[in-house]
C-alpha positions in Angstrom: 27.4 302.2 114.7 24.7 301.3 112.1 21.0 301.5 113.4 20.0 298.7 114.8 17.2 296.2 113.2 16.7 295.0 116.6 13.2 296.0 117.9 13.9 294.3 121.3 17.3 296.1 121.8 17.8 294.2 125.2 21.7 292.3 123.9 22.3 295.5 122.7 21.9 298.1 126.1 23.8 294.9 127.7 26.9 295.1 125.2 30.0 296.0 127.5 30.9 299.9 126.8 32.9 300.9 123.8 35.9 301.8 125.7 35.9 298.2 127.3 36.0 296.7 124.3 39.0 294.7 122.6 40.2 296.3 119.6 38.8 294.9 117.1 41.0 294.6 113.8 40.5 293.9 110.5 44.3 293.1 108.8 42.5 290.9 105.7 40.8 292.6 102.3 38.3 289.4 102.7 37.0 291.0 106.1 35.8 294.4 105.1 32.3 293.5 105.6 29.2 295.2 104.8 27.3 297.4 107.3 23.9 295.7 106.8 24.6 291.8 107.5 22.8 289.0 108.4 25.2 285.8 108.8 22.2 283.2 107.6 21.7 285.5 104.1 25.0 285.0 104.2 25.5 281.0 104.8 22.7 280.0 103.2 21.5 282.5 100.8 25.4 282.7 99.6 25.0 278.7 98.7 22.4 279.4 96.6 23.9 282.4 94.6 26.7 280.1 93.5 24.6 277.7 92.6 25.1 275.4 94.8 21.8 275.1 96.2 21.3 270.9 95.0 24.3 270.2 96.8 23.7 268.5 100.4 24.2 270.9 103.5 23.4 268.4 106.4 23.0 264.8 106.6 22.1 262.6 110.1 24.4 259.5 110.9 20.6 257.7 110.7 20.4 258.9 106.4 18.3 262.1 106.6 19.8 265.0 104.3 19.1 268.1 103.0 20.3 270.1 100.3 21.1 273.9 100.6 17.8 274.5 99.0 15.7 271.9 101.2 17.0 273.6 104.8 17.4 277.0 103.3 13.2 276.4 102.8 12.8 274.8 105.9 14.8 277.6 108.1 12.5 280.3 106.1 8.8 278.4 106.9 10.8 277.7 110.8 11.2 281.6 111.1 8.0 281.7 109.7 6.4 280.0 112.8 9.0 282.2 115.4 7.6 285.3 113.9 3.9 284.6 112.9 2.2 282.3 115.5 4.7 282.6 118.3 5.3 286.3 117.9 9.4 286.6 118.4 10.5 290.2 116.8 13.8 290.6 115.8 16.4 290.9 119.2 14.2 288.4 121.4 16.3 286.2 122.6 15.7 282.4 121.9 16.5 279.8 123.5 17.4 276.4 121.5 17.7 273.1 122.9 18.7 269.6 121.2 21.7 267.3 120.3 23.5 268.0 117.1 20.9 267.3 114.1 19.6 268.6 111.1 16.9 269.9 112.7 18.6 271.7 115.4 20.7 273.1 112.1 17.4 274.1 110.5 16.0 276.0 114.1 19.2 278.0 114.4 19.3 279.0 110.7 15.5 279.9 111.2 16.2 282.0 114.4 19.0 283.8 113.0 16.9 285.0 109.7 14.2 286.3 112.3 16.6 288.9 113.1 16.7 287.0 117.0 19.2 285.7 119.2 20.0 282.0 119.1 20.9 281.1 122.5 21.6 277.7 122.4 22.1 275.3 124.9 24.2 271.8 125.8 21.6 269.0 125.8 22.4 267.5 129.2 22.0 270.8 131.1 19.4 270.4 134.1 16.6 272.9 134.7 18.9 275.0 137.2 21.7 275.6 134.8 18.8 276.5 132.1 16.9 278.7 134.5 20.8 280.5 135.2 20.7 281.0 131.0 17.3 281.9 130.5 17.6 284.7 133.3 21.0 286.1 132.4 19.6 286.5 128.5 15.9 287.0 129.5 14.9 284.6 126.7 11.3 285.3 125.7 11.0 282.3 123.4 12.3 278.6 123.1 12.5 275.6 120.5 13.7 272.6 122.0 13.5 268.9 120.8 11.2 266.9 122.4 13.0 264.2 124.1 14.9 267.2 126.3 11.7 269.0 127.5 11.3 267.9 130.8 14.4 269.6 132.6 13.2 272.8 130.7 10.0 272.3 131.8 10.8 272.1 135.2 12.7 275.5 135.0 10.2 277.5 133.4 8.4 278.8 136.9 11.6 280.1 137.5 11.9 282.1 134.4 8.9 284.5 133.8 11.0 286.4 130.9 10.0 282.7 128.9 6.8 283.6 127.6 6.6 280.8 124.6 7.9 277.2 123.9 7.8 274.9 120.5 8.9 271.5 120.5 10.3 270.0 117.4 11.3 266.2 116.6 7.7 265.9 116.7 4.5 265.1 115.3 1.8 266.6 117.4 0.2 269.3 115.7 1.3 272.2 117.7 5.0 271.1 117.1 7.7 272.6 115.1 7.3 270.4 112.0 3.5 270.4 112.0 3.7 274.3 112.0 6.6 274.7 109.4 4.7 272.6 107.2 1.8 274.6 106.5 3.7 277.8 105.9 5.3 279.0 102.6 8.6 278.0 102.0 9.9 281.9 101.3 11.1 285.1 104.2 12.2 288.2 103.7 15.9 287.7 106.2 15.7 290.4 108.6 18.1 292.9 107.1 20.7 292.9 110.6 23.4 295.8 110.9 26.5 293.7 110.8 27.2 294.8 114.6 23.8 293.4 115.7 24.1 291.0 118.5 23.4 287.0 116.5 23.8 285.0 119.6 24.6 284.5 122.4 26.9 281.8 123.9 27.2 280.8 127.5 31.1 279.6 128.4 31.5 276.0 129.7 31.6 276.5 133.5 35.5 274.8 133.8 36.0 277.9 135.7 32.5 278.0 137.8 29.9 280.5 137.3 29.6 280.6 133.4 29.0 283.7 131.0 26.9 284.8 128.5 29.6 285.8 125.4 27.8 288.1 122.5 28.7 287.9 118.7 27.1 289.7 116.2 26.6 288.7 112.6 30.2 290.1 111.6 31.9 287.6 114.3 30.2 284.5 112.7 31.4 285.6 109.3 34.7 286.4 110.4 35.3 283.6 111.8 34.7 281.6 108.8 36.9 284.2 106.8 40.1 283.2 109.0 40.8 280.1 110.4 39.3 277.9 108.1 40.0 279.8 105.2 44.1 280.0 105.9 44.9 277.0 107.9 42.4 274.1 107.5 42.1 274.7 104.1 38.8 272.4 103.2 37.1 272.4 100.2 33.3 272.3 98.8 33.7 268.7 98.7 34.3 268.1 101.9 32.1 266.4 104.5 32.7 267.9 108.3 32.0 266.0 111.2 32.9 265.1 115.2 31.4 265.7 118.7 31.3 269.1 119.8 28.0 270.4 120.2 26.3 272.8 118.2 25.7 275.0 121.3 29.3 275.7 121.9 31.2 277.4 119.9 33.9 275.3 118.4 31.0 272.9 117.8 28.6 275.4 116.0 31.6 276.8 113.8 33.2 273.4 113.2 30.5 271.7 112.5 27.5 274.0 111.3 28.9 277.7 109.9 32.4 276.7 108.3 31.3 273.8 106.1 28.5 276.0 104.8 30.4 278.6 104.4 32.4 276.8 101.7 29.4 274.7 100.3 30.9 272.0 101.6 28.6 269.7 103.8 28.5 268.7 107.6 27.8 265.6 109.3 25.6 265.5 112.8 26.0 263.3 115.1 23.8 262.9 118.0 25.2 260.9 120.4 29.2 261.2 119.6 30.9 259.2 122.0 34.2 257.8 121.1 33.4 254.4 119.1 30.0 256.3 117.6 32.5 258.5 116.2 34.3 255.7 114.4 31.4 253.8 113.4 30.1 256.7 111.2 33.5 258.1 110.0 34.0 254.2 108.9 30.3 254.2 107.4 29.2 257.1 106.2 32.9 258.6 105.2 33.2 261.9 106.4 36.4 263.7 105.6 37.1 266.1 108.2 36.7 265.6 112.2 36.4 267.4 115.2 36.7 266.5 118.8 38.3 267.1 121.9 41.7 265.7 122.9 40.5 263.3 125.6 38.6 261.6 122.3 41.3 261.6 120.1 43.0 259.5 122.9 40.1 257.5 123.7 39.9 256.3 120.1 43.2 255.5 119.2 43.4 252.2 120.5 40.0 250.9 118.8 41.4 252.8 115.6 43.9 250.0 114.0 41.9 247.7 112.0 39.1 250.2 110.9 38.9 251.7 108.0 39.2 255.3 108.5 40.6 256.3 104.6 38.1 259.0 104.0 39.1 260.9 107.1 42.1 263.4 105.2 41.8 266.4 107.8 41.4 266.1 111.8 41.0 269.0 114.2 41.3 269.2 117.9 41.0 272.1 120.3 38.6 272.5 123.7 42.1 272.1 125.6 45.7 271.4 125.4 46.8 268.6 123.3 49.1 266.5 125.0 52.0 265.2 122.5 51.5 261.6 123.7 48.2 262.0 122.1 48.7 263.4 119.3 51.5 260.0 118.8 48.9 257.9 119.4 46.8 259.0 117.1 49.4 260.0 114.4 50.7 256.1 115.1 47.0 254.2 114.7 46.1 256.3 111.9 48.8 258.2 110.1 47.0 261.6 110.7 48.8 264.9 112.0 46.1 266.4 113.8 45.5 270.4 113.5 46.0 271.6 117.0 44.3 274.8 117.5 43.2 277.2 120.5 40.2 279.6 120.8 38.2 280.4 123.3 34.0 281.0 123.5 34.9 284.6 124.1 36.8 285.0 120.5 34.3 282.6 118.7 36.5 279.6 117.5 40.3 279.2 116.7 42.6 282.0 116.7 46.1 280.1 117.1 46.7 277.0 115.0 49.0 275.5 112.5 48.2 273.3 109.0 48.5 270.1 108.8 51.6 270.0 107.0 53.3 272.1 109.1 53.3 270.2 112.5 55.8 271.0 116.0 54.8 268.4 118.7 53.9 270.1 122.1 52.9 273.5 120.2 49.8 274.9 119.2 50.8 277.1 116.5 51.5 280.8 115.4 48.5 283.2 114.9 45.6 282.8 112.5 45.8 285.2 109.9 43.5 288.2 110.8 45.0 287.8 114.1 47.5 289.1 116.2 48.7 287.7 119.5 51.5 288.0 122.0 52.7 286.8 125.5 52.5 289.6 128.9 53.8 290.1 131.6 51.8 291.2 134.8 52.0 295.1 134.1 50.9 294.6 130.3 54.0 294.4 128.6 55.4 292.2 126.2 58.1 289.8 127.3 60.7 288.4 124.9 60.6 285.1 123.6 61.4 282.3 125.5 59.2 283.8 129.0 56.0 282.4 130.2 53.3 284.9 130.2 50.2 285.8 129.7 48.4 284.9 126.0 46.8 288.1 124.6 45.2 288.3 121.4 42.8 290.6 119.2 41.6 290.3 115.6 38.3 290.5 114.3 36.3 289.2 116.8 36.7 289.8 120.4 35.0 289.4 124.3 31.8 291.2 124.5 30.2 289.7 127.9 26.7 289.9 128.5 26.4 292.6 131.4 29.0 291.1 133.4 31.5 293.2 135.3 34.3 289.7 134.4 34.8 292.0 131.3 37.4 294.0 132.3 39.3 291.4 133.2 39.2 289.1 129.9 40.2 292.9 127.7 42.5 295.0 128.7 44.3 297.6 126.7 42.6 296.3 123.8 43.6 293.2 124.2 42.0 290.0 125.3 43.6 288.1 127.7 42.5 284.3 127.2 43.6 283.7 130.4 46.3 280.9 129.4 50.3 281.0 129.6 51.8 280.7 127.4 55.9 281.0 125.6 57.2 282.2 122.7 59.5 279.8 121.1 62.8 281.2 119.0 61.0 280.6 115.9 57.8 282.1 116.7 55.8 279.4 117.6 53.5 279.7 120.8 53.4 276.6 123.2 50.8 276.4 125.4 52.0 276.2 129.9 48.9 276.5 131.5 45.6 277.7 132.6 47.2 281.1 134.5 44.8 279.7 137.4 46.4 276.0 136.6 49.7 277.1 137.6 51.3 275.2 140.6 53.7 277.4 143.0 55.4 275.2 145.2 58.8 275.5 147.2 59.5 278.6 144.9 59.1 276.9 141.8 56.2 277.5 139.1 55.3 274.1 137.7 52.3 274.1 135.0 49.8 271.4 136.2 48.8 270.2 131.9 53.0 270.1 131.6 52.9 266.9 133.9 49.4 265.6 133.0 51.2 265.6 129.9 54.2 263.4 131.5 51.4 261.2 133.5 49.4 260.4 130.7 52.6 258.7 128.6 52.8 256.1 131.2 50.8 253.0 129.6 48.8 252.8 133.5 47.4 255.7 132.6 43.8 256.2 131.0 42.8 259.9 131.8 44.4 262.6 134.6 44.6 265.6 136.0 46.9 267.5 138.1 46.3 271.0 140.6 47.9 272.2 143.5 47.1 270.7 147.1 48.1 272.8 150.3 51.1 271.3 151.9 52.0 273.1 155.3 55.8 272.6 154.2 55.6 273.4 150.7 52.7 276.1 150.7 51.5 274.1 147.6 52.1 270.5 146.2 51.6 269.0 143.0 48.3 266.3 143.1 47.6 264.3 140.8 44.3 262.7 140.1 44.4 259.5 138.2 42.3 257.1 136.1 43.9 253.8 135.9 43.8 251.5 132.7 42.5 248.1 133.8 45.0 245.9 134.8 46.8 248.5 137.1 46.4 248.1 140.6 46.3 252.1 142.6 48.9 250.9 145.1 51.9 252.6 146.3 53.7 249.8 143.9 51.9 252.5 140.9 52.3 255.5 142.2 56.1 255.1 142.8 56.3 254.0 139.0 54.4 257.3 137.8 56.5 259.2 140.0 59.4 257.9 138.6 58.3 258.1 135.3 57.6 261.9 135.8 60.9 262.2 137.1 62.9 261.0 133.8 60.4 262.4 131.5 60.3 266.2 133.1 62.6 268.1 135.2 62.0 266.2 138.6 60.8 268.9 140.8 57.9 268.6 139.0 56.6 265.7 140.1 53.4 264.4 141.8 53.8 264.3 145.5 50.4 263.4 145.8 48.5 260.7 143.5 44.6 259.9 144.0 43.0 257.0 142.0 39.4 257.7 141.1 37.1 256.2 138.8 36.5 259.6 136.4 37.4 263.3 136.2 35.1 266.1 136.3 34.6 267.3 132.8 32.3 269.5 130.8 30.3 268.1 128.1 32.7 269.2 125.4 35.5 267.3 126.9 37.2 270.1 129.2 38.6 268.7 132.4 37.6 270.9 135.4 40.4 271.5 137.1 38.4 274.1 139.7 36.4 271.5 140.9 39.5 269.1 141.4 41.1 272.1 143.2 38.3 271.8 145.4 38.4 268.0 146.2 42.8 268.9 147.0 41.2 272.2 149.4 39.0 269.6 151.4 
């Protein structure tokens, strides 16, 4: 391993050993990397060597932009302030806090070039979820936006590793912006081994407890080289946007790292819901979007009669993408979305498919630079056709921060996303289940997103999700929890028509036995329906 540039080597004693790592594989020329790396040099710094530095990197849905120059100077006088009046060295971990913007952009471009650790976080996390972050990383430092400091306020007695805060989206003179402005516009990027931890990003919590997942500088790069590269296939003069935010993954590669890595330019939205989303793709004209499934759906029906031309490319991932979804939107706007899969662990998307190349109900065959295959309980693979377990390695892979949940995400060298998954006969995989999500009852395995899928083509239906219930008969059940669309009573009159309708859709011993009517589902704040905590609600 190449020394270090990390003077706080704390990420780095916390890496899982070698031998519990994935294998880590490098199958494309484009990904023999450098040793010495440092992923902002890289984004922004590669920009300018191609002259592209007068192009715009990031624009606001409210008409701020920057060129590659402009937040190239900003992220250097940003680092400037880290290093020089708030004393971060190079490792400290840093905690950053604020809705997608360009100044968000700017602070984790700045933080990266410090030779830190962005640890970045979801802007509607309360002060006990921060205080669970800023202990696990021991975050000595922070910028967060203003209008979001009173939750971390209220952690900080609880987190004595957080020594110094900035806000920014400010103008008091101790601020972020007041700071930057007074420093010069050029930093020497801290020269990062490639294999030096860049950030570190916490998992969503659909499963409970979440963890800290480490990339270095390599991973982010990687991860541009791949996915994007071979199957989305944008191009400089594309304009990236959508709702994930920049503190998880698919968010921060999606809609920060990717488009720059291309000189292309991205799009921030602050507030994305649904109709927001429209309104600027109908405005402002972006070309390529990203969001969840459950917005997809949710935008569909207000999509006929907007003008949505620019839009050429449209990606979904987060979770499963039901087919019925994927028609809907196909039918309002004549798009194929890109279905991919990834997982916070692997970075972004490592299964996918272009979007001329399109098989309803599947997600795709590998990403080039990665491998992946379906196994059984004792590790091996099974033919196509079985449901198993989804293992994949490439050139990024789990690297937990000192948790003992490593050895089971990678095992023999492979990580194990902890989906089922099949094989088809032409090599495509198509997605089951969470393995957690699947539904044993009366000897059958059923996979709960197989009949959410079914559920949610009934026109009653507006949003649903489906886990096992104990039955003392049965051992399990199938339960279904449902959001009606209005004008649907949640009568016995309904829920004998979705039965039905799950019946002739699906093999019938699949269906709901059970159907609940509530008013919303339990979901992250990326989109991802939390299926434990409905488990929970069936338990009691």
């Amino acid at each position: 391993m190449t020394t270090t540039a990390h003077v706080d080597t704390y990420a780095r004693d916390r890496l899982p050993p070698r031998r519990e790592w994935p294998e880590i594989v490098f199958d494309l020329p484009e990904l023999a990397y450098p040793e010495r790396m440092n992923c902002a040099s890289e984004l922004l710094g590669g920009a300018l060597a191609r002259g592209q530095g007068d192009r715009i990197a990031v624009r606001s849905s409210t008409g701020l932009s920057w060129t590659y120059r402009e937040l190239d100077h900003l992220a250097n006088r940003i680092a400037r302030v880290l290093v020089e009046d708030l004393g971060v060295v190079s490792g400290n971990r840093v905690l950053l806090r604020g809705p997608n913007s360009p100044m968000m952009a700017a602070c984790w471009f700045a933080i990266i070039k410090a030779g830190a650790i962005a640890v970045a976080t979801m802007p509607l996390l309360r002060a006990k979820e921060l205080t669970e972050i800023v202990t696990k990383s021991a975050a000595s430092h922070a910028l967060c936006d203003a209008r979001l400091a009173e939750e971390l306020e209220l952690a900080r007695p609880a987190c004595p590793t957080l020594r110094r805060v900035a806000l920014f989206e400010t103008d008091a003179a101790d601020g972020v912006e007041r700071r930057a402005a007074m420093k010069p516009f050029a930093f020497d990027d801290v020269a990062t081994a490639a294999e030096d931890v860049a950030l570190i990003a916490f998992t969503s919590g659909t499963t409970g407890k979440p963890k800290g997942t480490m990339h270095t500088h390599r991973d982010v790069i990687a991860a541009c080289d791949c996915w994007p590269k071979h199957t989305l296939k944008a191009t400089a003069d594309d304009v990236f946007t959508g709702s994930p935010p920049l503190a998880f993954t698919f968010g921060l590669g999606g809609l920060l790292t990717f488009p720059l890595r291309i000189g292309a330019s991205t799009l921030l939205v602050e507030r994305p819901s649904p109709e927001a989303l429209l309104d600027v793709v109908e405005r402002l004209r972006p070309t390529v979007l990203f969001t969840a499934p459950t917005s997809y759906r949710a935008m569909a029906p207000q999509a006929r009669g907007r003008d949505l031309a620019s839009l050429r490319k449209c990606v979904s991932a987060g979770e499963a993408l039901p087919a019925a979804t994927r028609r809907l939107w196909k039918d309002a706007t004549g798009i194929d979305i890109i279905d991919g899969i990834g997982s916070t662990e692997m970075f972004h998307i490592f299964i996918s498919h272009p979007d001329d190349d399109v098989r309803p109900g599947a997600t795709g065959k590998p990403v080039p630079g990665y491998r992946a295959c379906v196994l059984d309980d004792d590790g091996k693979p099974l033919p196509r056709g079985q449901v198993g377990r989804l293992a994949v390695k490439g050139p990024t892979g789990c690297k937990y921060l000192d948790d003992p949940r490593q050895a089971n995400y990678v095992k023999g060298g492979w990580n194990l996303t902890g989906d089922a998954y099949l094989v088809d006969a032409d090599g495509w995989f198509v997605y089951q289940a969470r393995t957690d999500d699947m539904i044993v009852s009366a000897g059958y395995n059923i996979a709960g997103p197989e009949v959410e899928a079914s559920l949610m083509a009934h026109a009653a239906v507006a949003d649903c999700g489906v886990v096992a219930a104990p039955d003392e008969e049965r051992g399990m059940i199938v339960k279904a929890y449902v959001v009606l669309r209005p004008g649907h009573a949640p009568d016995d009159a309904t829920t004998r028509a979705l039965q039905d309708h799950v019946k002739a859709t699906i093999a019938p011993y699949k269906y709901p036995r059970a159907i609940a009517y509530v008013a919303s589902l339990p979901r992250t704040e990326t989109g991802k329906l939390q299926r434990f905590k409905l488990r929970q609600m069936a338990a009691a």
